[in-house]
PyMOL commands that place a pseudoatom at each C-alpha (Angstrom):
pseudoatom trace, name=CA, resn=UNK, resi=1, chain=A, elem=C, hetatm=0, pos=[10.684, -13.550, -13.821]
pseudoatom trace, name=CA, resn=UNK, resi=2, chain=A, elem=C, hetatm=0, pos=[12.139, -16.569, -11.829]
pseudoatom trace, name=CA, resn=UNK, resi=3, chain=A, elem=C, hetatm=0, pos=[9.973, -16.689, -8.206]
pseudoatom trace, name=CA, resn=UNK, resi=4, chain=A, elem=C, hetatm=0, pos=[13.598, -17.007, -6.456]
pseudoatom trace, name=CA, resn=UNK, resi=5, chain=A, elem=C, hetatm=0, pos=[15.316, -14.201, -7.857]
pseudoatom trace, name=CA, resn=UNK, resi=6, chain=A, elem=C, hetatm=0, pos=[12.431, -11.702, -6.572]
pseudoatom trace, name=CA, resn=UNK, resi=7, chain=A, elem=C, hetatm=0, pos=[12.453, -13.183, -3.564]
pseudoatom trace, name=CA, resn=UNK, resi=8, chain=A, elem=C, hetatm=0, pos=[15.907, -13.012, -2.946]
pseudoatom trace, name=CA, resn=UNK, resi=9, chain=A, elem=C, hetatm=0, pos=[15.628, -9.199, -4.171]
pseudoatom trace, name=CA, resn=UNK, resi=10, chain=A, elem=C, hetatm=0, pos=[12.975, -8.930, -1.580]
pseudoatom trace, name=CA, resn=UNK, resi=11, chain=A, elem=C, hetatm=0, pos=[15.694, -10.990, 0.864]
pseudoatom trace, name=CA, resn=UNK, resi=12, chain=A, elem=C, hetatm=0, pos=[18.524, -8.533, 0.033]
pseudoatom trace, name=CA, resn=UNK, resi=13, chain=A, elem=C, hetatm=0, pos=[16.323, -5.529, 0.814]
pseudoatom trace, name=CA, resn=UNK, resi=14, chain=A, elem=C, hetatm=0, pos=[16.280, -4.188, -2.814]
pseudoatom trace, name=CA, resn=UNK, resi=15, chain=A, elem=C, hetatm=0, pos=[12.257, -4.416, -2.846]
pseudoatom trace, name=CA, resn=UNK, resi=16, chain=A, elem=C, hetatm=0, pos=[9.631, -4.161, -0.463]
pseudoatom trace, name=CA, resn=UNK, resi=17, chain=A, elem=C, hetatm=0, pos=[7.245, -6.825, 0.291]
pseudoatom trace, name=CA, resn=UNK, resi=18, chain=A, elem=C, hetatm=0, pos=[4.598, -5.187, -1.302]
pseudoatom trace, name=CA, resn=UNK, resi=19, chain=A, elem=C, hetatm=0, pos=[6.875, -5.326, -4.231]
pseudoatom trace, name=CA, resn=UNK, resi=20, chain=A, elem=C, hetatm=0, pos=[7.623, -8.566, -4.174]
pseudoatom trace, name=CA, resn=UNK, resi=21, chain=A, elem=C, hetatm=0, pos=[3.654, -9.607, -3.612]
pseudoatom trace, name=CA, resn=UNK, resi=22, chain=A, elem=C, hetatm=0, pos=[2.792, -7.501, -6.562]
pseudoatom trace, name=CA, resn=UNK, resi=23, chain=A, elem=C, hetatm=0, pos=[5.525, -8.924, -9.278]
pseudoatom trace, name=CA, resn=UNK, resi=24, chain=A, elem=C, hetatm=0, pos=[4.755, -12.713, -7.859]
pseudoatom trace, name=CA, resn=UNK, resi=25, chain=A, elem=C, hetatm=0, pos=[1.087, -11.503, -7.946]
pseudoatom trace, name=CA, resn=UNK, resi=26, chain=A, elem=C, hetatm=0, pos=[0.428, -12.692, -4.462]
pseudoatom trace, name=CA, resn=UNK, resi=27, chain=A, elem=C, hetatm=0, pos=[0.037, -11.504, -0.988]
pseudoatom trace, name=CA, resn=UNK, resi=28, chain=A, elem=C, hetatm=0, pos=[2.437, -10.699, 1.685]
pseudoatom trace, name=CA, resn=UNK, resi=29, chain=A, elem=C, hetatm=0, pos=[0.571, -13.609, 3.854]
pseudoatom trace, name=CA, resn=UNK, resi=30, chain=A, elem=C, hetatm=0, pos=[1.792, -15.884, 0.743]
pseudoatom trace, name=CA, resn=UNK, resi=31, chain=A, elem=C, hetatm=0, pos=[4.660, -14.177, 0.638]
pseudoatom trace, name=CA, resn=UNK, resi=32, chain=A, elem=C, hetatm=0, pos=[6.277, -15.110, 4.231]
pseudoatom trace, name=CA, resn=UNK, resi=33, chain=A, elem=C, hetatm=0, pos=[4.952, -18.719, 3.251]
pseudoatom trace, name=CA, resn=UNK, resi=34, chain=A, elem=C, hetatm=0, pos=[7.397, -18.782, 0.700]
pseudoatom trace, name=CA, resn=UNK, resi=35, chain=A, elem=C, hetatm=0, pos=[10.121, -17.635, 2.325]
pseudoatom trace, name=CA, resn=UNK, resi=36, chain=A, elem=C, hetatm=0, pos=[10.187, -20.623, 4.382]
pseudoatom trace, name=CA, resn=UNK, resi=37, chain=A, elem=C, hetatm=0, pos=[10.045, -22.915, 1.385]
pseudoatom trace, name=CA, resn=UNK, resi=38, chain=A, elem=C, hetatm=0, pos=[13.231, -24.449, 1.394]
pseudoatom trace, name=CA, resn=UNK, resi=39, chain=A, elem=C, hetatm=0, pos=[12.486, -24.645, -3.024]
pseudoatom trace, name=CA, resn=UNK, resi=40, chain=A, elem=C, hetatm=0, pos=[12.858, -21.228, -2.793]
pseudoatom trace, name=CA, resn=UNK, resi=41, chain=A, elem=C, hetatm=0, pos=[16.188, -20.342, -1.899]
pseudoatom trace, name=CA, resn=UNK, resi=42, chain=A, elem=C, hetatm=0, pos=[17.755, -19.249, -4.526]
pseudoatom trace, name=CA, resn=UNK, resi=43, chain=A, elem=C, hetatm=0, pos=[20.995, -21.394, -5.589]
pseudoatom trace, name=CA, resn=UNK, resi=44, chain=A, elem=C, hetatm=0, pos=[24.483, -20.646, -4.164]
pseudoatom trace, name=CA, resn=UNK, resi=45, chain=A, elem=C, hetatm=0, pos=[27.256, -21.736, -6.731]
pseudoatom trace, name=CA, resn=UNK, resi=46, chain=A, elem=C, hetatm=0, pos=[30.105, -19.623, -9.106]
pseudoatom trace, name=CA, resn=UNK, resi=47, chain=A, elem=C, hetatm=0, pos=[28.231, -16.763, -10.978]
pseudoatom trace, name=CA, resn=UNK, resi=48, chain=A, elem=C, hetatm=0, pos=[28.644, -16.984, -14.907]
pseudoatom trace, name=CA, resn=UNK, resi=49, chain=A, elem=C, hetatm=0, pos=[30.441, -13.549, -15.673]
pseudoatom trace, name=CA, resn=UNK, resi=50, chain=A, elem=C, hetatm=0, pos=[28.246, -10.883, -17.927]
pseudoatom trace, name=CA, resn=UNK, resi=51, chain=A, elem=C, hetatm=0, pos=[29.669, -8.618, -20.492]
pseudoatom trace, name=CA, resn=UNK, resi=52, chain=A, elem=C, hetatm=0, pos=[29.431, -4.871, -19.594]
pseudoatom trace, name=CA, resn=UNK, resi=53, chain=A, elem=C, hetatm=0, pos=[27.895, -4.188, -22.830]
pseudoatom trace, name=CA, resn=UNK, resi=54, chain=A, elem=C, hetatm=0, pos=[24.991, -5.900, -22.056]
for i in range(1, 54): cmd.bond("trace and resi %d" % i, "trace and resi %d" % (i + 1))
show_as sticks, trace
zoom trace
């Protein structure tokens, strides 16, 4: 899984930080490093659109 979409999960309060330590395999002290790495911030541009089926 792509480091900046769990982080941005973690961000948008859909996981915990423990959570998002465990699936990066990291600690939180790591954790709060990253979130001040400017690398990781996830992309803002036009989302492609997703089928419903799947």
């Amino acid at each position: 899984m792509d480091k900046r979409k769990v982080i941005s999960a973690y961000r948008r309060g859909f996981i915990t930080m423990q959570e998002c330590a465990q699936i990066l395999g990291t600690d939180s002290v790591q954790i709060l490093g990253m979130m001040n790495d400017p690398k990781m911030v996830e992309p803002i541009g036009p989302r492609q659109k997703q089928s419903a089926g799947g």
